[in-house]
C-alpha positions in Angstrom: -28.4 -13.6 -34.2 -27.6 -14.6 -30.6 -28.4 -13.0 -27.4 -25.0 -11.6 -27.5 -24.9 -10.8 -31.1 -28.1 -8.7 -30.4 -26.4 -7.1 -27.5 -23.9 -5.9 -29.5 -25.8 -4.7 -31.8 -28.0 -2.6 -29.2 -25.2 -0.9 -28.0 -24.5 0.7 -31.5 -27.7 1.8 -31.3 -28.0 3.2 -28.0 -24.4 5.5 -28.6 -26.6 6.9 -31.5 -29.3 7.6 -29.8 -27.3 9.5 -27.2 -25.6 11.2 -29.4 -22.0 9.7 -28.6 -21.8 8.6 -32.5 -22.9 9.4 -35.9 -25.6 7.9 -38.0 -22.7 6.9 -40.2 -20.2 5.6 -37.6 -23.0 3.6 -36.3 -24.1 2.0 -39.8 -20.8 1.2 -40.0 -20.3 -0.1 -36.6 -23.7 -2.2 -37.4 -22.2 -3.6 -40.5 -19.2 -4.9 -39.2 -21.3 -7.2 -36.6 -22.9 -8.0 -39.9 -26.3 -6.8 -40.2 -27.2 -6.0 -43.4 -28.4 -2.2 -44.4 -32.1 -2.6 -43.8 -31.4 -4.3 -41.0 -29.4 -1.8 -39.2 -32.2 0.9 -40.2 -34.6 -0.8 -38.6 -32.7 -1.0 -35.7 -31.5 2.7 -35.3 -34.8 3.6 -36.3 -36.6 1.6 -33.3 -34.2 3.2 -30.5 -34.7 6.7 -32.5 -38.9 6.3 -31.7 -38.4 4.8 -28.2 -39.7 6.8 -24.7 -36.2 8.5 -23.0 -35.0 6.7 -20.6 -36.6 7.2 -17.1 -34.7 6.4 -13.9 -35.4 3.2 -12.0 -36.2 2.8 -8.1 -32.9 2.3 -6.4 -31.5 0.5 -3.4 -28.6 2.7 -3.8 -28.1 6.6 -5.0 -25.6 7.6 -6.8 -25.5 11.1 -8.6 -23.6 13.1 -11.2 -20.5 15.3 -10.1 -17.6 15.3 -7.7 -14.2 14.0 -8.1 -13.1 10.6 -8.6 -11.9 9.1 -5.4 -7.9 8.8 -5.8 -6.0 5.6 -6.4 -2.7 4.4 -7.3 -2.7 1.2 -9.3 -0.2 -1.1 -9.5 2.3 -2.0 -12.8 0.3 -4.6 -15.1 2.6 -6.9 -17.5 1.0 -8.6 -20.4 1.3 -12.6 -20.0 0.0 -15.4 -22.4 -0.9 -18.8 -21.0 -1.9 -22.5 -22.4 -5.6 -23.5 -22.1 -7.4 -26.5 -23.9 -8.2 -24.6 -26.6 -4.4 -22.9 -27.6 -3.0 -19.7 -26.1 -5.0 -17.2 -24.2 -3.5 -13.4 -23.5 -4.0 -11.5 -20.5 -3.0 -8.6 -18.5 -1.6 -9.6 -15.1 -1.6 -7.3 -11.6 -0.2 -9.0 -8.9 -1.0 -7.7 -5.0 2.0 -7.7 -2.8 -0.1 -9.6 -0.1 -2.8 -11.3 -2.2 -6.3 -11.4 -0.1 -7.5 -13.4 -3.1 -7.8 -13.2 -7.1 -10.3 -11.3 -9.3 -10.9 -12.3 -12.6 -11.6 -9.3 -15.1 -14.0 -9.0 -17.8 -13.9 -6.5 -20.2 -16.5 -4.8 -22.9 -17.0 -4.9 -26.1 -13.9 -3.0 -26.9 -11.5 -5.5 -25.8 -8.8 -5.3 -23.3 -7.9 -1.8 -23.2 -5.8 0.1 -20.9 -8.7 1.2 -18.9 -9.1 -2.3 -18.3 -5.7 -3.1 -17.5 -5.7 0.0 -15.0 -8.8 -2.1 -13.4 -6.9 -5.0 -13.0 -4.0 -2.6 -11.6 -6.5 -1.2 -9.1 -7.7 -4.1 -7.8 -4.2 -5.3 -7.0 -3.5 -2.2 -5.2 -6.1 -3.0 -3.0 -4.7 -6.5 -2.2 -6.6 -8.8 -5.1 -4.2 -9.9 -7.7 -6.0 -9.5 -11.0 -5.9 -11.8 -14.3 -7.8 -9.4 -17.3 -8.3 -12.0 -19.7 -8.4 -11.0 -23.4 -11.2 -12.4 -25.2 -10.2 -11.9 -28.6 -7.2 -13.9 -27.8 -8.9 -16.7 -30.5 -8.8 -14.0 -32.9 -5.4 -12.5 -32.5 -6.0 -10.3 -29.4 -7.3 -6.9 -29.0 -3.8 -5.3 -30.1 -4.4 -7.0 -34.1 -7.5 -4.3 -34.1 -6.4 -0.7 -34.0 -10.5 0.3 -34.5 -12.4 -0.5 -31.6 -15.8 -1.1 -33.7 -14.0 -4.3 -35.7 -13.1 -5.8 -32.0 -17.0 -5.8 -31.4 -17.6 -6.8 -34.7 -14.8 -10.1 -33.7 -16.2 -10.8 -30.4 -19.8 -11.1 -32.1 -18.1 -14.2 -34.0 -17.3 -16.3 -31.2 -19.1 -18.2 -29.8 -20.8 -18.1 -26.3 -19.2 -21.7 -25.4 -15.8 -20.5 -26.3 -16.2 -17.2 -24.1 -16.8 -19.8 -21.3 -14.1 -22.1 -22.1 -11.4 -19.3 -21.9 -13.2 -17.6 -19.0 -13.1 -21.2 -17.2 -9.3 -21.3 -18.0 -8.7 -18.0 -17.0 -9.9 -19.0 -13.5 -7.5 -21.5 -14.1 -4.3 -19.4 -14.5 -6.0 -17.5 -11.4 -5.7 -20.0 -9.0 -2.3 -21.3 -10.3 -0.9 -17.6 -9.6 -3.0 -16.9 -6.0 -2.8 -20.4 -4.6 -5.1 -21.6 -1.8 -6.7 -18.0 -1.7 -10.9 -17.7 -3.3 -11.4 -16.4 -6.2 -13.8 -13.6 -7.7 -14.9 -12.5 -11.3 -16.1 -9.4 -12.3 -17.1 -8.0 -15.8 -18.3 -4.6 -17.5 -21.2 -4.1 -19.9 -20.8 -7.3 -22.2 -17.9 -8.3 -19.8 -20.9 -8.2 -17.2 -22.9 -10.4 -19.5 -20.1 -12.8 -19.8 -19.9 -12.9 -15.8 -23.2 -13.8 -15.6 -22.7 -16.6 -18.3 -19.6 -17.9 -16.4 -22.0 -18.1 -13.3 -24.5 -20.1 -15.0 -22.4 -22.9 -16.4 -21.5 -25.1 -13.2 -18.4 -22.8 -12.2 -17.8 -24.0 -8.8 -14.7 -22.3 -8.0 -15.9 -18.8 -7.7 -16.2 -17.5 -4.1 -17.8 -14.3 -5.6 -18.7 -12.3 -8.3 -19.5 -8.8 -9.3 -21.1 -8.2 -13.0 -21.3 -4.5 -13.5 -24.7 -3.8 -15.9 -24.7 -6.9 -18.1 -27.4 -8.8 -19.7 -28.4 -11.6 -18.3 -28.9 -15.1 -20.4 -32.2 -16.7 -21.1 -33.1 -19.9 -18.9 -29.7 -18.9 -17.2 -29.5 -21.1 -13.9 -27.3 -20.4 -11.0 -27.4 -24.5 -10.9 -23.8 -26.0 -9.1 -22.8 -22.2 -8.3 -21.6 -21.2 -5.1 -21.0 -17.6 -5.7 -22.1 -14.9 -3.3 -23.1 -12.4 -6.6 -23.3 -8.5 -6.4 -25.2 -7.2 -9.1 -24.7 -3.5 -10.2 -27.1 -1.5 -12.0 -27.6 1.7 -13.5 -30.8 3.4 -13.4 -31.1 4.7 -16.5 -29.6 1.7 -18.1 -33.2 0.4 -19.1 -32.2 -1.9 -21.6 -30.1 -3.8 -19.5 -32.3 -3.9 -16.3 -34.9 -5.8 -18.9 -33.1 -8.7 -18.0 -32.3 -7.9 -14.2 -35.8 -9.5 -12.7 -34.7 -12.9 -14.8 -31.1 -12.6 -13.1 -32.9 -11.7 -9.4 -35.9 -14.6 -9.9 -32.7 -17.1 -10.5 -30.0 -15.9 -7.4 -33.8 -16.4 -5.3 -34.4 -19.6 -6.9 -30.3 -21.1 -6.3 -31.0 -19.2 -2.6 -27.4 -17.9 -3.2 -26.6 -14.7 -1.0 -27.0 -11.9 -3.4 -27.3 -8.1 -3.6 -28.9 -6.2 -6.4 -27.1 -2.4 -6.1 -28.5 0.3 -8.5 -27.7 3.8 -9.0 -30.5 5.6 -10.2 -29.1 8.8 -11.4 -26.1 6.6 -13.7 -26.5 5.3 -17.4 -25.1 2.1 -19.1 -21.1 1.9 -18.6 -21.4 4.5 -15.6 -17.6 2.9 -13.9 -15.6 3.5 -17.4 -13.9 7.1 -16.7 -13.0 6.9 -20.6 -16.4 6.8 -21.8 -19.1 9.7 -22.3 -21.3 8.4 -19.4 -18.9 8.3 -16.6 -20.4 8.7 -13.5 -17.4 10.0 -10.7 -19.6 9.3 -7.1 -21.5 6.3 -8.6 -17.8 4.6 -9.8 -16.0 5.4 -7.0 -19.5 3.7 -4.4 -19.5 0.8 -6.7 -15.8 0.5 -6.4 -16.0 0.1 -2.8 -19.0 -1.7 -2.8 -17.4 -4.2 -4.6 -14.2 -4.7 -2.9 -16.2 -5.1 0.6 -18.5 -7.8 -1.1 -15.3 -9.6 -2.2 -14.0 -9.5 1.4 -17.0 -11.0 2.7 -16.7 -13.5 0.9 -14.2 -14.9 2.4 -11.4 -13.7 1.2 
């Protein structure tokens, strides 16, 4: 099983053991990314017996309630574009004055409209957005109706495919925002998939902004030049296991870097779809993240 694989796999897991899904939707869920019965026991059993979650020191608050803050997104159009390794789908928003391009990431549920309404958002605020499908080798996100098969497909691929498209998404990016930097974000194994597109020589990202993804083993910010904003949440435990690996490497590459964490939020804290949607938390990280991207140069 790979890093990603056992990612996945987690996941199922935690929405079990915070009651957002049934012991049988999650066996289910487990044996679609193929673990076999025993297997997926094991697993449920192991997150069942673990501590509750206890909030991390923060550089940042962020706490439960309020509103939303209010936005108007901008229309989206579904595109498909040529890449080395055959056609890639996407969602496209474009900015009416482009301050630069944002490459979107999504989760494990594919590309959904939440993300799509990301990628409208950003454009709204003046970065034309590319939300790349990464199920496009499989036949998209729209060939599964249930969401648990898309994570179940994603956990086929391979990481060096994810990288290829995400490389050639970049590609589209700057073919559609010419002459203007270039930024990549990502959320839950989107983030992951950020941080793996930062650690394999990507040299045209001017920034980068992985919300609460895992971060690779041995992963080195080696021929990167991207100013990175990591954003936590601090009950997200078993994804800030990996943070001091991601923090030790941004120190080691000495590329500017924040690490921003919200205690009070959980795992997936941005999606306003999901159980664990965190309204003040989103909307800070939201801003946080568009100022980071405008000091970077855009």
């Amino acid at each position: 099983m790979t890093e990603m694989q056992k990612y996945l796999a987690e996941e199922v897991a935690e929405d079990l053991a915070d009651g957002i899904i049934t012991r049988r939707e999650a066996m289910r869920r487990l044996g679609l990314l193929g673990l076999s019965a025993s297997a997926a026991s094991g697993l449920l059993a192991s997150f069942a017996s673990a501590p509750a979650a206890a909030a991390a020191p923060a550089k940042r608050g962020g706490g439960r309630g309020g509103a939303a803050t209010a936005w108007a997104p901008v229309a989206r159009e579904s595109i498909t574009f040529n890449s080395a390794n055959g056609p890639l789908l996407a969602a496209w928003a474009a900015a009416e004055k482009p301050r630069g391009g944002v490459l979107v990431i999504h989760e494990n549920r594919g590309l959904t409209e939440h993300i799509r309404t990301v990628a409208g958002r950003f454009a709204a605020s003046g970065y034309s957005a590319l939300a790349l499908d990464l199920l496009s080798a499989k036949g998209g996100t729209d060939a599964y109706p249930d969401e648990a098969e898309r994570a179940g497909v994603l956990a086929t691929i391979t990481d060096e495919r994810f990288v290829a498209d995400m490389k050639a998404g970049l590609t589209e990016l700057d073919r559609r925002v010419k002459h203007k930097k270039l930024a990549a974000t990502g959320f839950c194994f989107g983030g992951g998939m950020v941080w793996r597109l930062l650690t394999s020589r990507e040299k045209r990202l001017a920034a980068a902004a992985p919300f609460y993804g895992p971060f690779p083993t041995g992963g080195s910010f080696k021929g990167s030049r991207a100013a990175v904003l990591g954003v936590y949440g601090g009950l997200d435990d078993r994804v800030n296991e990996t943070l001091p690996a991601a923090q030790a490497a941004l120190e080691a590459a000495r590329l500017k870097h924040e690490i921003l964490t919200f205690t009070e939020a959980n795992h997936a804290f941005f999606n306003d779809t999901g159980e664990r949607f965190n309204p003040p938390a989103a909307a800070e990280a939201w801003r946080r993240v568009l100022n980071w991207f405008d000091g970077a140069g855009h």
